[in-house]
C-alpha positions as CSV (number, residue, x, y, z in Angstrom):
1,X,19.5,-48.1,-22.8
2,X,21.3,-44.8,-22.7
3,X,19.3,-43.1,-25.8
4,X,16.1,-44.4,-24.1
5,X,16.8,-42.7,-21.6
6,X,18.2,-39.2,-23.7
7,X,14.4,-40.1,-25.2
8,X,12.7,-39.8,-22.1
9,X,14.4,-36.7,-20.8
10,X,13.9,-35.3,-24.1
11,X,10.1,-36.3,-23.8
12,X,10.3,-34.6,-20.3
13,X,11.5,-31.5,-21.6
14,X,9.1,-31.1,-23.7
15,X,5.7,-31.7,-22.7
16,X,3.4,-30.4,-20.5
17,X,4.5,-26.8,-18.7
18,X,8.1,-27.2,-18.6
19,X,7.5,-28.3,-22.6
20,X,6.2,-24.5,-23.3
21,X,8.9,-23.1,-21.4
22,X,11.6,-24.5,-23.4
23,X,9.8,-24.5,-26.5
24,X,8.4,-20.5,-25.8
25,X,12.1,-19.1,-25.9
26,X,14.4,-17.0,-23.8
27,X,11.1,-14.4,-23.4
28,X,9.3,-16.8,-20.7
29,X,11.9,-17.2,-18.7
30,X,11.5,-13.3,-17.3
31,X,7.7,-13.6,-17.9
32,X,8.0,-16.8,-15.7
33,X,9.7,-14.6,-13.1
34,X,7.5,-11.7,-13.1
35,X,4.8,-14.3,-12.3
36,X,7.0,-15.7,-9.3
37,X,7.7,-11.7,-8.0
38,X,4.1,-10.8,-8.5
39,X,3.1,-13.5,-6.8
40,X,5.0,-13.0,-3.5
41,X,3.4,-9.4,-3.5
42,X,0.1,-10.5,-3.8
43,X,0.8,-13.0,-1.0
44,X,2.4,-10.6,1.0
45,X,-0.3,-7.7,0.6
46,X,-2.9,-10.3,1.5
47,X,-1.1,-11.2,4.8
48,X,-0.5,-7.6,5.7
49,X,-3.8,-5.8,4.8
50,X,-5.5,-8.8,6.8
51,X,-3.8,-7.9,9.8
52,X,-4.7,-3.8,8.8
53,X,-8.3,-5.0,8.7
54,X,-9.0,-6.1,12.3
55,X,-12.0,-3.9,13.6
56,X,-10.3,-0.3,13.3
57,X,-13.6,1.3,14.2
58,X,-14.2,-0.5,17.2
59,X,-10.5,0.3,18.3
60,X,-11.0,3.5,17.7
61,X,-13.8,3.8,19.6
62,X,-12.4,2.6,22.6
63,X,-9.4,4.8,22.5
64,X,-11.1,8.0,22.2
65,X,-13.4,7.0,25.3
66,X,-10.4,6.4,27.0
67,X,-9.3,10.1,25.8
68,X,-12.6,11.3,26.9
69,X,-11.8,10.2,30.7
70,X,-8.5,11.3,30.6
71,X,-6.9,8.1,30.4
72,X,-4.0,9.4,28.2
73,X,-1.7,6.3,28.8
74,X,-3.9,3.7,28.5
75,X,-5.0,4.7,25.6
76,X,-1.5,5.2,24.1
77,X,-0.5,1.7,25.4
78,X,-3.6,-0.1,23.5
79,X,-2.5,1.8,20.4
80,X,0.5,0.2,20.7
81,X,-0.8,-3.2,20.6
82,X,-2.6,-2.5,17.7
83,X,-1.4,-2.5,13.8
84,X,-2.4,-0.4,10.7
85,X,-3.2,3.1,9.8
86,X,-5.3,4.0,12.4
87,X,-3.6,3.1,15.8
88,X,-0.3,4.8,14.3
89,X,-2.8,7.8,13.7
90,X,-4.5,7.7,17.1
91,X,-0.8,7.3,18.5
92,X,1.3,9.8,17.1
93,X,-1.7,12.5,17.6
94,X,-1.8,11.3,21.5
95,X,1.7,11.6,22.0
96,X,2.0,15.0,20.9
97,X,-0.9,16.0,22.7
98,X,1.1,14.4,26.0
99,X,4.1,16.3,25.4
100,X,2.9,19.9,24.7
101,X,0.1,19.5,28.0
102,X,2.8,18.3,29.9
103,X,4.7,21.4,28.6
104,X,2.0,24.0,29.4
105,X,1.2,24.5,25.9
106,X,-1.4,27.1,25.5
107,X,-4.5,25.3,24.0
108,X,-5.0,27.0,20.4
109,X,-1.2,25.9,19.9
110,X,-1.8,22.3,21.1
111,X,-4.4,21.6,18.7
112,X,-2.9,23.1,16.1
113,X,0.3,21.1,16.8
114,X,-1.7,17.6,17.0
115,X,-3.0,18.0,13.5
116,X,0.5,19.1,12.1
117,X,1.9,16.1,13.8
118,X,-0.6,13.9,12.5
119,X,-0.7,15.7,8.8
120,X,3.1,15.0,8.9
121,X,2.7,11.3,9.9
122,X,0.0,10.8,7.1
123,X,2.9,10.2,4.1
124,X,4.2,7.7,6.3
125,X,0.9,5.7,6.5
126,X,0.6,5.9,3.0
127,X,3.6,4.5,2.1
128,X,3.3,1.8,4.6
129,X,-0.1,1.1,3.1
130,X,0.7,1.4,-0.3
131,X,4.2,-1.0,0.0
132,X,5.0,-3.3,-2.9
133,X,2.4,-1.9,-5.0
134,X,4.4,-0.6,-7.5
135,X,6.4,-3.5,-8.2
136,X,2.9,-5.4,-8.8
137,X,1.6,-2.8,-11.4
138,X,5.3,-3.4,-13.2
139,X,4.5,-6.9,-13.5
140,X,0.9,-6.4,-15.0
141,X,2.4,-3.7,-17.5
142,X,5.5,-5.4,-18.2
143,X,4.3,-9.1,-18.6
144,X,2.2,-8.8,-21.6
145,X,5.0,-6.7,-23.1
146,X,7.6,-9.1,-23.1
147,X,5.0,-11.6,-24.5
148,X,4.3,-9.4,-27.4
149,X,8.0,-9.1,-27.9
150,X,8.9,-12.6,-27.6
151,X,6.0,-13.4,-30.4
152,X,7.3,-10.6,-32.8
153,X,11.0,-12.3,-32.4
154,X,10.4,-15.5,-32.9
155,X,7.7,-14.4,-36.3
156,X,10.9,-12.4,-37.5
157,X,13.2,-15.4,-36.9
158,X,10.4,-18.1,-38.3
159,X,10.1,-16.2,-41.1
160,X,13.9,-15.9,-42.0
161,X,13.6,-19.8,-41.6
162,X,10.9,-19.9,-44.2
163,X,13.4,-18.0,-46.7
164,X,16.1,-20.7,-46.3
165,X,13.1,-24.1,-46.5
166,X,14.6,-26.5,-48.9
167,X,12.2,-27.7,-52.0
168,X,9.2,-29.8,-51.3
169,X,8.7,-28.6,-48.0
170,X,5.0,-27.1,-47.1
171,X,5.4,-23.8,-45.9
172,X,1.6,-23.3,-45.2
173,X,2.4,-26.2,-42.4
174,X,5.9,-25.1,-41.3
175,X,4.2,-21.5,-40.8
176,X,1.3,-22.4,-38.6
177,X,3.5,-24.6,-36.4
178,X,5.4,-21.7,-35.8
179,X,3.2,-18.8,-35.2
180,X,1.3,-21.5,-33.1
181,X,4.7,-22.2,-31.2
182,X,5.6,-18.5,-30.7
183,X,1.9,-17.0,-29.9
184,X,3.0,-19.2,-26.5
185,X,4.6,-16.2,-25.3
186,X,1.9,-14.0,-25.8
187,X,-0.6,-15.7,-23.8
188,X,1.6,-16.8,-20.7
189,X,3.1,-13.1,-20.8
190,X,-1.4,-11.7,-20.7
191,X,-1.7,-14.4,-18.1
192,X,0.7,-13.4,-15.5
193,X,0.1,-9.6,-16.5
194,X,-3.7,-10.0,-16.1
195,X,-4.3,-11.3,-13.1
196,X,-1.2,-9.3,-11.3
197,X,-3.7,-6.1,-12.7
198,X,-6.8,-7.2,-11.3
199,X,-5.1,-7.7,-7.8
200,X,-3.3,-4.0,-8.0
201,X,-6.7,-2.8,-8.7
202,X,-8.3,-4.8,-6.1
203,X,-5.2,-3.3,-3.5
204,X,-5.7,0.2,-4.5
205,X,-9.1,0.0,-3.7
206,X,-8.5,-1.3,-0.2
207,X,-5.9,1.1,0.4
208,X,-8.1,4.0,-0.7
209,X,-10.5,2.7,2.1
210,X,-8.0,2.6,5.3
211,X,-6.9,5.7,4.3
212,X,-10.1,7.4,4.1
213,X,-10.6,5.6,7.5
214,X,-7.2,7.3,8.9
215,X,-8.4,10.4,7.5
216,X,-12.0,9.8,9.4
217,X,-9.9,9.4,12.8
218,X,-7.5,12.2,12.5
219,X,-10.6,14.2,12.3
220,X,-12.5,12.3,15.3
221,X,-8.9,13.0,17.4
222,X,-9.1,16.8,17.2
223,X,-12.6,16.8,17.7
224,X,-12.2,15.0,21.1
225,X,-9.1,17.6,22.2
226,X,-10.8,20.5,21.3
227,X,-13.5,19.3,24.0
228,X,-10.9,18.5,26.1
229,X,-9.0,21.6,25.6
230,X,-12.5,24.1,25.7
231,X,-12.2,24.0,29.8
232,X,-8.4,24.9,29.2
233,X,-8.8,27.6,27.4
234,X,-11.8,29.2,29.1
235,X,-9.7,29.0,32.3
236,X,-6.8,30.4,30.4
237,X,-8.8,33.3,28.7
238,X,-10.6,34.1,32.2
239,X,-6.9,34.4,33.9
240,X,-5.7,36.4,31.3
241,X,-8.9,39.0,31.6
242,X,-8.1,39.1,35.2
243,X,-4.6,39.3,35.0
244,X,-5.3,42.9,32.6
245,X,-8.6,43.7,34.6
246,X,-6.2,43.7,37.7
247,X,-4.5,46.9,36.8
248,X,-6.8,49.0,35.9
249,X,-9.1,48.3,38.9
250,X,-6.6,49.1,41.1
251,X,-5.5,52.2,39.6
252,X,-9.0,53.2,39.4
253,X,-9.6,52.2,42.9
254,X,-6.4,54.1,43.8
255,X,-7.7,57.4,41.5
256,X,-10.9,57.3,43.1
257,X,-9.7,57.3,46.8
């Protein structure tokens, strides 16, 4: 009863996908790992850019009507309620506009603080956007690697076995069991890597979008301050001509009397 069941646990061990495991080498165990890591980033990309994805334009939209009627809070408040590349845009650019009108900012200097603010911010978005990434495009690179490395260790060590067969063995058969056996690695190491290279392409591309789409609004922002700003600074420029017109009138005033 016992070495039935050694037999069967044997039997277990190897067949099926646990079978090539074993039978692959040390090689798939970190190939077999990659697959797990890459895996959880594709998962959590998917999750995350799903969430990025929710109707940027339309919020967009509504926040730089709210802009255009002066409703400053309200539109930072549904920024803040919002996720992804844009909102965080939309939000830091609002806020500074806040701050330096509430300081008495001249207008030239408040635009020109808005985009720095928001040019500044852009790394950040990036980053966020582009999260994870990396450690995807080392599993596609890496994976096939350690395939190819794990086949050309176990030919080396097949073919030191073939040097030591004993008589009357056929090496033709001992060989193609083995290159068979060790060409294992190869292909689970391509099928982990290709897949995990296909998503970071298909990522990349997405990314690429919300960040021409940040871009986009950054650009939309300014353009709605600087027509919210244009009354500010004629009022500004017509003070300031009247503050130096002032002066001179009265002293020709005073000349001419």
């Amino acid at each position: 009863m016992p070495h039935f069941a050694e037999a069967a646990g044997s039997d277990l061990l190897h067949s099926g996908a646990l079978g090539y495991m074993f039978d692959g080498g040390i090689f798939m165990w970190p190939i077999l790992l990659l697959a797990i890591i890459g895996t959880g980033v594709v998962i959590e990309r998917f999750r995350t850019l799903r969430l990025i994805g929710l109707d940027g334009q339309g919020l967009r939209t509504q926040v730089l009507d709210l802009l255009y009627q002066d409703r400053v809070e309200e539109a930072i408040a549904l920024c803040a309620q919002a996720h992804g590349p844009v909102p965080a845009i939309l939000a830091v650019g609002i806020h500074r506009y806040k701050l330096l009108k509430k300081l008495n900012y001249d207008p030239a200097k408040i635009e020109e603080q808005v985009v720095k603010a928001m040019e500044d911010y852009a790394p950040h978005v990036t980053a966020a956007l582009e999260k994870n990434l990396p450690v995807l495009s080392t599993v596609a690179s890496v994976a096939p690697m350690l395939g190819s490395l794990g086949t050309v260790v176990g030919m080396v060590l097949m073919f030191q076995g073939i040097t030591n067969m004993k008589a009357g063995e056929n090496i033709i058969k001992v060989a193609a069991a083995g290159i068979q056996l060790k060409l294992i690695v190869t292909v689970w190491g391509l099928m982990v890597g290709i897949p995990a290279y296909m998503f970071f392409n298909y990522f990349t591309s997405v990314v690429s979008q919300h960040i021409l789409e940040a871009e986009e609004t950054a650009s939309q922002l300014v353009e709605a301050l600087v027509l919210r700003l244009a009354p500010a600074a004629d009022a500004a420029r017509t003070a300031t001509v009247a503050a130096v017109a002032a002066p001179a009138a009265a002293a020709l005033a005073k000349k001419g009397g």
